[in-house]
N, C-alpha and C positions, 0 to 999 in steps of 0.2 A: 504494500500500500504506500500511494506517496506519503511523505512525511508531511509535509503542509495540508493535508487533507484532514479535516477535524471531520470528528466521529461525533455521531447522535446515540445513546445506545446499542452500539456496536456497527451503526449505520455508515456508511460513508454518504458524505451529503456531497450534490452535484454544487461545485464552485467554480464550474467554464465560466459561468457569466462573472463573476465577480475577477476569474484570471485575465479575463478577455480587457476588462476596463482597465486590472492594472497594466495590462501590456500597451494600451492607449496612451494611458496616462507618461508612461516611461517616453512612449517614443514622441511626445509631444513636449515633454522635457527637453529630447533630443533637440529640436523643432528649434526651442528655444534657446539651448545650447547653440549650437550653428549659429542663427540668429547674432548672438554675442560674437562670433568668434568668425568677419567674414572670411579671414586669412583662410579658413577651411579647418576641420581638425580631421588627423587617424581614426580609424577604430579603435582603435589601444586607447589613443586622446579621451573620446566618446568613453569609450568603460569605464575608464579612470575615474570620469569628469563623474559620471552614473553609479559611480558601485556596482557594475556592469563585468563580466568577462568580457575578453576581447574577441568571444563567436557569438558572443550575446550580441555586443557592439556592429558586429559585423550585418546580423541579421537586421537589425535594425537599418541599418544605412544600405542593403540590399532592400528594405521594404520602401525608405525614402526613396529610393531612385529611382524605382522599380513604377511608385504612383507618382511622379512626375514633381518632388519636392526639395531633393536635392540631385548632385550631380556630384563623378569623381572627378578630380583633374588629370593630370599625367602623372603626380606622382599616389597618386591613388590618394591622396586627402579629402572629402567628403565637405560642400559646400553649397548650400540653398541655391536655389534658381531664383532668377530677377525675378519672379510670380508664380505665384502659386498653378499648380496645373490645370484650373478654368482658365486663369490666367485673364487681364484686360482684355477687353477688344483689341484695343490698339496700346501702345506702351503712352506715359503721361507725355515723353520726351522721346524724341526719334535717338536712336543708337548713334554713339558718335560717328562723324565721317558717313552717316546714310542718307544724308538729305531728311525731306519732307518725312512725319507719318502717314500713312493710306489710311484716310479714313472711309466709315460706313457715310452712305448717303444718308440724308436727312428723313428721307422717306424708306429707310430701313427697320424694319424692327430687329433688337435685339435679339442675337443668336438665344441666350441665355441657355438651358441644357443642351440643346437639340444637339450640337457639335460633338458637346463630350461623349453624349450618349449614344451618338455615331459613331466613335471612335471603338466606344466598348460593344456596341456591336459587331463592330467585323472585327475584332478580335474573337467575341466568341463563336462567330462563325467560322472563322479561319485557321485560329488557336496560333496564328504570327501573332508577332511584334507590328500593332497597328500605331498610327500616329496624326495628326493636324497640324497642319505646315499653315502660317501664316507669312505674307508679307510684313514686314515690321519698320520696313523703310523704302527708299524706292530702289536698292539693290540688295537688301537682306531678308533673307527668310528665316523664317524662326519656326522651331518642334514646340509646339506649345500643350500638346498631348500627347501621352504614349501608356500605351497598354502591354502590357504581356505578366511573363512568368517566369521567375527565377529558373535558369538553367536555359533560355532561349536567348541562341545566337544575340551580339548584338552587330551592328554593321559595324567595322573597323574604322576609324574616321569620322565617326558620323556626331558632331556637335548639336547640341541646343540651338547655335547660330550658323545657319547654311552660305557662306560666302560667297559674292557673285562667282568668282575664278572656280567656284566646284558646283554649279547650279547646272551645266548644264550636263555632270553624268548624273544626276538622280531622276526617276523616275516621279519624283514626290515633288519637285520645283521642275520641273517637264510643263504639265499640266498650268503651271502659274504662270511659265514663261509664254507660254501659247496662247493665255487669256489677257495677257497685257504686253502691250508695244513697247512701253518703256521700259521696262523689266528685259525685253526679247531684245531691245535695243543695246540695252546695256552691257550685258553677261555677252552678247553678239560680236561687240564691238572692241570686245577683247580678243587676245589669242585663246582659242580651247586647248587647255592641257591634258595630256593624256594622263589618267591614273591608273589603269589598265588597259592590257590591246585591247579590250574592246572597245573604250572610249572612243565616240565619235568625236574628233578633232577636225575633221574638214568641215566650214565654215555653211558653205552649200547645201552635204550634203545634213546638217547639222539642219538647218532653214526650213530642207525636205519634211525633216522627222518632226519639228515644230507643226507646222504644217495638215500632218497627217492625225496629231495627237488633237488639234483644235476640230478637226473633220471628225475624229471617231470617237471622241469624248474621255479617250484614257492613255497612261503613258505609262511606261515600264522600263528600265534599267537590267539589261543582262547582263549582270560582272562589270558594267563599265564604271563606278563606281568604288567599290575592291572585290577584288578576289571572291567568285566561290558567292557572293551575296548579289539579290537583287531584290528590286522595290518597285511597286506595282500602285499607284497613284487614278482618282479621278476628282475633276472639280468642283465643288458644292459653290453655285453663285451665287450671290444676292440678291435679294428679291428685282432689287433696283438694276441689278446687272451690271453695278460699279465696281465691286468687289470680289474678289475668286479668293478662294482657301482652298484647301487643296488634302482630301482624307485617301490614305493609303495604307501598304503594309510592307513588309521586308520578309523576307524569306532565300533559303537557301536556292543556286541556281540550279540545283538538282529539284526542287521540287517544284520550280516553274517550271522547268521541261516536265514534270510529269502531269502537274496538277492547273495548267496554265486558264485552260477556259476557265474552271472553277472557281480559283483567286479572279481573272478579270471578272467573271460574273456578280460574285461577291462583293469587288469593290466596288464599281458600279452602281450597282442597288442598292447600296446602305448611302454613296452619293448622292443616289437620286431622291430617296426618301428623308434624307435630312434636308436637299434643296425644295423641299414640298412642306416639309415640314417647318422651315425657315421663313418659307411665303407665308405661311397660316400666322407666322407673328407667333407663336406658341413655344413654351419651356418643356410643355407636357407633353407634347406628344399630341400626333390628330389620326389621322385613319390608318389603317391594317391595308397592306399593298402586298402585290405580286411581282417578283421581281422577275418572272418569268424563267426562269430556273427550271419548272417543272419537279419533280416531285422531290427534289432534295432542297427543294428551297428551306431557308434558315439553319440548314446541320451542318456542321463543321468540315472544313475539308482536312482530307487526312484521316489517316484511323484515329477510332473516337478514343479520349482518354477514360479511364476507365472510371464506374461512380459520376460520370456527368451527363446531363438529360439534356439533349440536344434537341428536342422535341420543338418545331418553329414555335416561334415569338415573335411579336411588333414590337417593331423601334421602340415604340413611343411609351412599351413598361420599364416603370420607373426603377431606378436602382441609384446605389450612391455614388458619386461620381467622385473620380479619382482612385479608385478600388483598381486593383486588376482580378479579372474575374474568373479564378482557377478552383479546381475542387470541386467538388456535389453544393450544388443548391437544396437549401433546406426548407 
């Protein structure tokens, strides 16, 4: 029997929910911790700082990173993101050296959940690492959501801030570049570097691909990004038609060659249903759709993990946002 488990007459009493809060409580200390300390702290730091082990620690700042609250650096230090993972609209102040912020038209309504809950949508359809790529200046993009699960790949490279000189190997600033001229002019107007052979570097045939991904409504990154990884992106507009964001996923490039129509399918229609869902002006959710999928519509691609109910759902049931959403629903 655990030791901390207090007995009733020889009972052992159920105390998940009472462990559950203190595991909250700790890792919002954390929160707080970081907070104080922008320099970044270790895991070791963190345990220290908590009365914590340093696997304790580590769990903890795998669960911050993991819902979109903090970030590691290069030397693995553990430090808060400029906002929280709903994150602003738009940031108060544009990023230094990005020009203008992109704001929402005046005739917009606020995203408020719909985005996030897009996000964790096609993760739990896909069971990748999904995410919500915004504009955040006139040549930066920003990961302002990400879903997944401890032990999922992450892309090698892949920052919180998308820099124009690497926007045009991802699949997930694809889709933005194609939806705005300025953006297309810009990252254009540079030399494209290669970061893998497959990197599109020629200029032209670069234009082409822009081109094709505004015509078919989705864009995709095979290895040209790094090695062995690829990312699969489509546009959610705004209502007004002024603003694109851009919700996608990453995965290995073995399993876009196997499982390719699937992930396009998926991202696609959780695109489409948050850009429906976006027009209605609503947080909550509005109608139950078909994304045309045919009968596996809403189940996960890939073999199913095991203890989880894959069973379709609409967008628009509520959940809490920021969670990544792994394990049996109860």
């Amino acid at each position: 029997m655990d030791a901390e488990t207090p007995t009733v007459c020889g009972v052992s009493e159920d105390t998940s929910g009472a462990r559950s809060l203190k595991t909250a409580a700790m890792v919002l200390r954390a929160l707080r911790l970081l907070g104080d300390h922008p320099e970044g702290l270790s895991p070791a730091e963190i345990g220290a700082h908590l009365g914590k082990s340093s696997a304790t620690a580590r769990y903890m700042v795998n669960t911050l990173v993991e819902a979109g609250y903090a970030r590691r650096d290069a030397a693995g230090r553990c430090r808060l993101t400029a906002a929280p993972p709903w994150g602003p609209w738009v940031p108060t102040t544009p990023p230094e050296g990005t020009g203008s912020v992109a704001e929402l038209s005046p005739g917009d309504p606020a995203p408020g959940a719909v985005l996030a809950e897009a996000v964790t949508e096609l993760y739990r359809r896909t069971r990748q690492r999904t995410y919500l790529v915004r504009r955040t200046g006139t040549v930066v993009a920003s990961i302002s959501d990400v879903r997944g699960h401890q032990g999922l790949a992450r892309v090698p490279g892949l920052d919180t801030h998308i820099p124009p000189e690497r926007a045009h190997a991802l699949g997930l600033t694809k889709v933005l570049l194609a939806a705005s001229p300025i953006y297309r002019e810009a990252v254009c107007g540079e030399e494209l570097a290669a970061f893998t052979p497959s990197t599109i570097t020629c200029p032209i045939r670069f234009a082409h691909e822009l081109d094709e991904v505004a015509e078919r409504g989705w864009a995709l990154d095979d290895g040209e990004f790094a090695p062995g990884f690829a990312t699969v992106a489509a546009p959610v507009t705004a209502p007004s038609g002024t603003s694109t964001v851009a919700i996608g996923l990453s995965c290995s490039v073995r399993r876009l060659a196997s499982h390719r129509d699937e992930l396009v399918a998926a991202v696609v229609a959780v695109a489409e249903a948050a850009r429906r869902e976006w027009g209605a002006g609503t947080a909550g959710g509005v109608e139950e759709y078909d994304d045309g999928c045919g009968p596996s519509e809403g189940t996960a691609v890939g073999p199913p993990v095991e203890g989880t109910d894959h069973r379709p759902r609409p967008l628009h049931r509520r959940r809490r946002v920021g969670r990544t959403v792994s394990g049996p629903r109860r």
